[in-house]
C-alpha positions, 0 to 999 in steps of 0.5 A, spaced: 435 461 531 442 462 529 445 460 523 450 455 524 457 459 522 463 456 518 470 454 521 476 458 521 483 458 522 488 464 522 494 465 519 500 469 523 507 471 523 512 468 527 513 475 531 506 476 532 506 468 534 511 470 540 510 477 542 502 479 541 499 480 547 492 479 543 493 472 542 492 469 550 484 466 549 483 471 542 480 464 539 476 458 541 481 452 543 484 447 539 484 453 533 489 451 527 493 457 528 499 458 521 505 460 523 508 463 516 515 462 514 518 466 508 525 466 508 527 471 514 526 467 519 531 462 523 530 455 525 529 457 532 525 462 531 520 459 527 519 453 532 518 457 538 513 461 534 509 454 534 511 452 542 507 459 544 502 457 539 501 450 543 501 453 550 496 458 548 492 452 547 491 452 540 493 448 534 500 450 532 501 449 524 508 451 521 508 452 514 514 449 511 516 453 504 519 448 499 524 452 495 526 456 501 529 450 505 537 448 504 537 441 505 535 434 508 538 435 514 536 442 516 528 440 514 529 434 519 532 437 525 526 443 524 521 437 524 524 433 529 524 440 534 517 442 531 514 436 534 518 435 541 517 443 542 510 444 540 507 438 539 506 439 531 501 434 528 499 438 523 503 442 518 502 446 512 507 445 505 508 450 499 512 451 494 514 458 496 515 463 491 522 463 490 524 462 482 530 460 483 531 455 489 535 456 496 537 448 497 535 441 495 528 442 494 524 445 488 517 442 489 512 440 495 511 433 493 520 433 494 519 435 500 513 430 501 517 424 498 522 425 503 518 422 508 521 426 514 514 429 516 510 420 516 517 419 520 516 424 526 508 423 527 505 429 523 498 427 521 494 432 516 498 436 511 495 443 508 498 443 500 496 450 496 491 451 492 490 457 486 483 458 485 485 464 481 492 460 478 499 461 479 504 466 478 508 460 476 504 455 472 498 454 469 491 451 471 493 444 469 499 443 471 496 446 478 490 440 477 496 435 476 499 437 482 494 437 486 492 429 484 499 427 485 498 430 492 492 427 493 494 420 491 500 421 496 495 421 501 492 416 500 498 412 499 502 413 506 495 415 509 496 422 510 491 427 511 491 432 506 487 438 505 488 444 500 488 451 503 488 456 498 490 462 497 487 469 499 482 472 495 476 477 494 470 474 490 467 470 495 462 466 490 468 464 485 472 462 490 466 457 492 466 455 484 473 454 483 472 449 491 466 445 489 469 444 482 474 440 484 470 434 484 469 434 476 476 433 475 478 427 481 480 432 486 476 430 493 480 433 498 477 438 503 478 445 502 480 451 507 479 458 503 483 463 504 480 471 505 485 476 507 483 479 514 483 487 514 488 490 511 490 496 508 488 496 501 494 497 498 498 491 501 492 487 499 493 489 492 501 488 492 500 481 495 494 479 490 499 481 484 505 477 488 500 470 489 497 472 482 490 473 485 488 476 479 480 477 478 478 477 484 482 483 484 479 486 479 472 484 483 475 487 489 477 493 486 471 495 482 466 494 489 472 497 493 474 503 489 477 510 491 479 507 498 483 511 503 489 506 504 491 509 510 486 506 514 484 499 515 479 499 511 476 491 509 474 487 512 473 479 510 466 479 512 464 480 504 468 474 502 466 470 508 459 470 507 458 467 500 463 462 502 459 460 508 453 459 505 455 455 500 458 451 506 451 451 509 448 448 502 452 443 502 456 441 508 458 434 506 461 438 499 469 440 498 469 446 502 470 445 511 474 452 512 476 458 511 483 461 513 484 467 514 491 471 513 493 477 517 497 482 513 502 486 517 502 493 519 508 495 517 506 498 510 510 503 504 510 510 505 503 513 503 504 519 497 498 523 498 499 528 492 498 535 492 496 538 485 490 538 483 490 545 487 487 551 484 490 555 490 495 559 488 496 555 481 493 562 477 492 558 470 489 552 474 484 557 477 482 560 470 481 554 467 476 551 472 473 558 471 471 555 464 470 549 466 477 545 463 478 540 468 484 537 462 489 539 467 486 536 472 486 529 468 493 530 466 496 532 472 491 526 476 494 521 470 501 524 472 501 523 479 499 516 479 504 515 475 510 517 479 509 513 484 502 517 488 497 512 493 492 517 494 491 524 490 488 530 495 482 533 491 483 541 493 477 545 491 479 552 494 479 557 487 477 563 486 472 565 480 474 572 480 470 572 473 464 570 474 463 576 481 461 580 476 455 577 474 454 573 481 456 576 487 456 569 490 462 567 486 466 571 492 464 567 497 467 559 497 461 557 501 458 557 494 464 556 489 467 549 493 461 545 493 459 546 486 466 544 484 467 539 488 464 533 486 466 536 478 474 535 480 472 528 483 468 526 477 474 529 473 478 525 477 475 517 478 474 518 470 481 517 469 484 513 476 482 509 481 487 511 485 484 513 492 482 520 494 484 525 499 478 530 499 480 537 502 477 544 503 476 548 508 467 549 506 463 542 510 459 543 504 464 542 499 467 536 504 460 533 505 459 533 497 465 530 495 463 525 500 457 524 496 461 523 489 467 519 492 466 512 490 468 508 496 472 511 502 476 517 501 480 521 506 477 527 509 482 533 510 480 536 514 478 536 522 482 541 527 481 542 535 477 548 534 470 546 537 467 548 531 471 545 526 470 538 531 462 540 531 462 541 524 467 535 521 466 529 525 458 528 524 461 527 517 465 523 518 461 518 522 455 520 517 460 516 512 465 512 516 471 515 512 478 517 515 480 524 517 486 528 517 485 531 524 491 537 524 494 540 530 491 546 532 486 549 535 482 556 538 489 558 540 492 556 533 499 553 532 503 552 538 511 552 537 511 548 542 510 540 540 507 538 547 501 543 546 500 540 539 500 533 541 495 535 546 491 537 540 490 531 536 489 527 543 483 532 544 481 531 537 482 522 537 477 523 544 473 527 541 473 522 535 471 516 540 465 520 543 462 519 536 465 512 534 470 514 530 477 509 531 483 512 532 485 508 527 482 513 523 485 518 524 490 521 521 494 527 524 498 532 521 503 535 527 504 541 523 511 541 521 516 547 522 520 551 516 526 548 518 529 555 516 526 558 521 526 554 527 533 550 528 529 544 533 523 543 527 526 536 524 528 533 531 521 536 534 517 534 529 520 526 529 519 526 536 512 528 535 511 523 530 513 518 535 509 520 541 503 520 537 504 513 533 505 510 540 501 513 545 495 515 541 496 509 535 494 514 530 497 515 523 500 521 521 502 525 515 505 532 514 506 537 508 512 534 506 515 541 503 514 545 509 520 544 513 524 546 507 521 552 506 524 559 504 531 555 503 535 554 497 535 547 494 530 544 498 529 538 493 535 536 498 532 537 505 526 534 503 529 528 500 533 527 507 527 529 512 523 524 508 526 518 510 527 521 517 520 523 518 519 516 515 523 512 520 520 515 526 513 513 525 510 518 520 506 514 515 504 519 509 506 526 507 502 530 502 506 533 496 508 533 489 511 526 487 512 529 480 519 533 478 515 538 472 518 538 465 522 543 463 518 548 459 520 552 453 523 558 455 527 554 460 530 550 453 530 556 448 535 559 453 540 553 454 540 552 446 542 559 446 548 557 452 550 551 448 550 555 442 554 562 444 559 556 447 560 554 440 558 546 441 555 544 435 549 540 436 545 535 430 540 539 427 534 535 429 536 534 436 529 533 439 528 537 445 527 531 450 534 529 447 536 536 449 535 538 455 537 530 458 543 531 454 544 538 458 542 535 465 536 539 465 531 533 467 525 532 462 520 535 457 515 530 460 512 529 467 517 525 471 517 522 479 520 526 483 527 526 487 522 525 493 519 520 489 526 517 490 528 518 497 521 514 499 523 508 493 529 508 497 527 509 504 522 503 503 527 498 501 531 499 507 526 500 512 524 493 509 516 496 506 519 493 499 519 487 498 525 484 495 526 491 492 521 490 486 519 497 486 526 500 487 528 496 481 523 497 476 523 505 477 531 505 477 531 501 470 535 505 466 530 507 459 534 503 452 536 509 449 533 507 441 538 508 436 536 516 433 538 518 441 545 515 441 547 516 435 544 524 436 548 524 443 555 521 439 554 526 433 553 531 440 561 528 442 563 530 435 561 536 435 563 538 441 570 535 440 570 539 432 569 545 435 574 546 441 579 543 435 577 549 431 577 554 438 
């Protein structure tokens, strides 16, 4: 006998409200469906939104966002038009995140007080509740005021409900919801699980809705995940959720409701340096079992700004031939390398891994040492590589970057690359693997050599995300290969590749520091030019002073165009991260005292000359 499953009600933004061709018999009629209002739509918007809600036969229920409504009036008229256009008797009030109030209102019991929403029919009224706390106030105040709400109910006859934020700890959330009742709060309870998502956007909306330890549970059991796939799913939340509804369905807790969080994500930075290939001093250190450097660069590349780090396990141990042959082949050498670089790695980040190699073997076996679901890198449309690749990652139902060759190798010809990743997402289908999963490298040209490479390569991105639905990344630096100043034409084709659909790129986020050699001949430039510099000048003072950058790991310019491109293409929400990596660093007292003696100096020698 089927077990009995738990009410739902879904949550969607008023975009998808008016335009989705997915909605039409999506749910079961009668299904409360939220209609989201953060700020940036109008009015007329918002109340066509919940008319389309309605003719699709479900139950539309605006959210009415306290702090963001401008006056009286204005909330009056989109009630009155709300409830004549759509029918509405069920709405939904918070408080809506804003510090500072757009209009007349500061909270939701203002809102409720007004007595707009009794005046015009409107029936049952969902309020916020924080299992996990507010960003904006704490427990008890969050209690208060769910009190003074439950008591509105009772005074005016409202039916009220809480509906809660979203959260990953399914077994807390039902604690936090049949405790109520131990502080006088008996209101049914709709608990919020975000529906699937990139895990990224669910980590950035947990931080913004203070979803704090549940957080911390979702990250310790969904750890390394690939951010460019859709990769949670509610099921996990909603089952201790469900069964607590089944043990006692008369208990505070009557609904789930689950959030849809958009499609549109910041740009994905897939980093690139833990890569033995070509970096010799990388190499002989792996050699001798020293994985500091892929600690540091794992540590530094998170920290300018990294979602994914690429693991590359592709050295070779010249050294060792001697005394092993096998040491010569990569078949040998990859697979025992792999699952040490990823251990190396998870041990100092959980940032999610990108495995990358050429040897199944080294794939298969950084799969087995992945926590989570890393990225595959990589699959091509070579019948053999498809033979060899695919079964894994079925086998461990990953994503994988599929580039656009095959047999005949790279085509200049972007229809002939196109055609390959169509090959490779059909090929993928025949194993069950969702187009989702894939992400394609259209393989970019060096822009120096071929002039059409930029514009081909924006087409193609374009053709692939809307005819094949795919994500997409590239080797960032190649279009500026064999060019001076390619930090320049990185930084413009970025943005670009960015705006035309491409979601990820793999690269180099971090700007290296300045070594040794480098200050030692700038002390000597600076010197011979007869500027006098304070004696203990630091070289991180130095060679900012100087325009040379850093002694230290820093982002990069890259790192700088994609913060922007974010921003403007609406993937940063109010700007934060472009914010917080602009703030300029207080400079302490010895380093502004150290740059005005500089000035003196300076100024004493050219007096002097």
């Amino acid at each position: 006998m089927n077990q009995p499953r738990i009410p739902a009600s879904i949550e969607v933004a008023p975009k998808q409200a008016i335009e989705s061709a997915d909605l039409p018999g999506l749910f079961p009629p009668g299904t409360r469906v939220y209609i989201t209002d953060v700020g940036s739509d109008p009015s007329p918007t918002l109340v066509r939104a919940a008319r389309r809600v309605r003719e699709l036969g479900y139950e539309p229920v605006p959210h009415f966002a306290s702090r963001r409504l401008t006056t009286r009036t204005a909330l009056d008229e989109r009630v009155r038009a709300t409830v004549a256009e759509a029918g509405v008797t069920d709405i939904l009030v918070i408080g809506g995140g804003l510090e500072r109030p757009a209009g007349a209102f500061t909270s939701t019991m203002e809102v409720l007080e007004t007595g707009i929403f009794d005046a015009n029919g409107i029936t049952d009224i969902g309020i916020a509740g924080h299992p996990e706390g507010s960003p904006d106030f704490n427990e008890q105040v969050a209690l208060e005021a769910l009190r003074l709400k439950k008591n509105f109910g009772e005074r005016t006859g409202a039916r009220m409900r809480i509906v809660t934020q979203f959260g990953f700890d399914g077994e807390r959330f039902a604690r936090w919801a049949n405790g109520l009742r131990d502080n006088g709060i008996d209101m049914p309870v709709h608990l919020g699980v975000a529906g699937p998502a990139k895990v990224t956007t669910l980590i950035k909306f947990a931080a913004m809705c203070g979803v704090g330890n549940s957080l911390s549970f979702f990250k310790r059991n969904t750890r390394s995940i690939a951010t460019l796939a859709t990769s949670h799913s509610p099921e996990s939340v909603v089952g201790p959720i469900e069964q607590a509804w089944r043990d006692n369905p008369t208990g505070a807790i009557r609904q789930i409701h689950e959030t849809i969080i958009g499609f549109d994500q910041p740009f994905c930075v897939i980093g690139e340096r833990i890569n033995p290939t070509g970096r010799k001093v990388l190499n002989e250190e792996l050699e001798r079992d020293d994985f500091s450097r892929v600690e540091a660069d794992a540590i530094a590349q998170v920290a300018a700004g990294a979602t994914v780090l690429d693991i590359n396990s592709g050295a070779v141990f010249s050294g060792k031939m001697a005394e092993d042959p096998r040491y010569a082949d990569n078949n040998f050498v990859e697979p025992m390398l792999m699952p040490k670089l990823i251990e190396v790695v998870q041990n100092v980040t959980d940032c999610p891994l990108c495995i990358d190699s050429s040897v199944p073997g080294a794939l298969e076996n950084g799969l087995k040492a992945a926590k989570g679901r890393p990225l595959l890198n990589s699959v091509t449309g070579e019948e053999e590589r498809l033979e060899l690749v695919l079964p894994l990652v079925k086998k461990y139902d990953v994503p994988v970057v599929a580039i656009s060759n095959d047999d005949t190798g790279i085509s200049e010809d972007p229809d002939v690359r196109f055609a390959v990743a169509k090959k490779i997402v059909e090929r993928a289908a025949d194993y069950g693997i969702p187009a989702h999963d894939i992400v394609v490298d259209p393989l970019v040209m060096p822009i120096g050599a071929m002039a059409t490479a930029g514009h081909q390569v924006f087409t193609l991105v374009r053709r692939l995300r809307e005819e094949l639905g795919v994500n997409t990344t590239c080797g960032a630096s190649n279009i500026s290969f064999g060019l001076p100043n390619r930090h320049g034409i990185n930084n413009a084709f970025l943005p670009m590749a960015f705006a035309a659909g491409m979601t990820s790129a793999i690269m180099n986020p971090v700007a290296l520091p300045v070594g040794p050699t480098k200050i030692a001949e700038k002390r000597a430039e600076v010197e011979a030019a007869g500027i006098v510099l304070p004696p203990d000048m630091d070289d991180e003072t130095f060679v900012r002073l100087f325009g040379l950058g850093s002694t230290k790991p820093r982002p990069g310019k890259e790192m700088e165009a994609i913060r922007a491109a974010n921003f403007l293409l609406n993937h940063d929400d109010g700007g934060g991260d472009w914010i917080k990596f602009n703030k300029p660093a207080s400079a302490s007292a010895a380093n502004t005292n150290a740059r005005a003696g500089g000035r003196r100096g300076g100024r004493a020698a050219r007096a002097r000359g």
